[in-house]
N, C-alpha and C positions, 0 to 999 in steps of 0.2 A: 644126899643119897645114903648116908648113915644107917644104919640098921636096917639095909637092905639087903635080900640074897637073889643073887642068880644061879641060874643051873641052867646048861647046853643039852643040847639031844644026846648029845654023845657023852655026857656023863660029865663035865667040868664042871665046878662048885664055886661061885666066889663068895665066902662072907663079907659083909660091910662092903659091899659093891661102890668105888668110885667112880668117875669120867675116866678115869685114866686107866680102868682096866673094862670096865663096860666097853669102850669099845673097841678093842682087840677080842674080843668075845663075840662081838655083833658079826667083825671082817674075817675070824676066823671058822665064826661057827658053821655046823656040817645040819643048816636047817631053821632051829629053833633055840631061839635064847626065852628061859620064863625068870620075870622076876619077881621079888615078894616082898611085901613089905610088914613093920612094926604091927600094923592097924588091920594086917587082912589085904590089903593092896596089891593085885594081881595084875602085871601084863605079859603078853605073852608075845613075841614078833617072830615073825615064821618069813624067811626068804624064797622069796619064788626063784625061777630059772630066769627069768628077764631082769635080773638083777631086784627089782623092788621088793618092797617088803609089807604084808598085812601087820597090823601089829593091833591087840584086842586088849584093855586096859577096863577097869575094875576098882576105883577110889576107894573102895570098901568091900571088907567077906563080903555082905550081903547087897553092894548095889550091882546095876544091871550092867553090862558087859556093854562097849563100845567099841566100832572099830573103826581104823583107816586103812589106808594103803598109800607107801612113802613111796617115794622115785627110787631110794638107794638106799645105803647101808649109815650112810651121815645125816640122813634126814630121821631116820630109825633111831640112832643115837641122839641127835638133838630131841627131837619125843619123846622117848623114853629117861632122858637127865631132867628133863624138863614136867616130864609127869611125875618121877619119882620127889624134884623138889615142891613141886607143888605151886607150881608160879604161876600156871596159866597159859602160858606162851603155848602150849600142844594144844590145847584145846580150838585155840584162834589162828592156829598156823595151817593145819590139815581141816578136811571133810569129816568129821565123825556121825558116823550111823548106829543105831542099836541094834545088838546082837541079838538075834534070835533065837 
C-alpha cells in the first residue's frame, strides 16, 4: 500500500496509507473513504446504513470503473489492501460489475 493516499468524507487525510491505519478509517469513517494511488488508481468505498459497503475501484486514471458490494467494514478492508497490493485476491473474492 506504499504511495497510497486516502481521504474520508469528513476531511481525514492519510499519506502512505497502511493496513494498520486503513482500517480504523474504514470503521471510523462518517460515509466514504476514496483512495489513490502512484499510477492514477482510484477506489472509492461508501458505507450504506445496513452496514455493507459499495466500493468502486479503478486499476488505472484512464481504466473503466468496477464495482462490488461487501457484507461489512472487514470485507471492505480486505478489498481494498488487497486491490491496493495488487494480488488479485479482490478481484476473485467478490462479484465485480462495470460502472456505468
Amino acid at each position: 500500500m506504499a504511495n497510497f493516499r486516502a481521504r474520508t468524507a469528513d476531511g481525514r487525510t492519510v499519506d502512505d496509507i497502511a493496513p494498520a491505519t486503513l482500517r480504523p478509517l474504514l470503521t471510523e469513517a462518517s460515509g466514504t473513504v476514496i483512495m489513490e494511488g502512484p499510477a492514477g488508481q482510484l477506489a472509492e468505498a461508501s458505507s450504506a446504513a445496513d452496514g455493507r459497503w459499495r466500493i468502486e475501484v479503478a486499476t488505472a486514471a484512464d481504466a473503466p470503473r468496477e464495482a462490488a458490494t461487501v457484507p461489512n467494514a472487514d470485507a471492505a478492508f480486505d478489498a481494498l489492501r488487497s486491490w491496493a497490493a495488487d494480488d488479485d485476491w479482490w478481484r476473485e473474492a467478490f462479484s465485480w460489475s462495470p460502472v456505468s
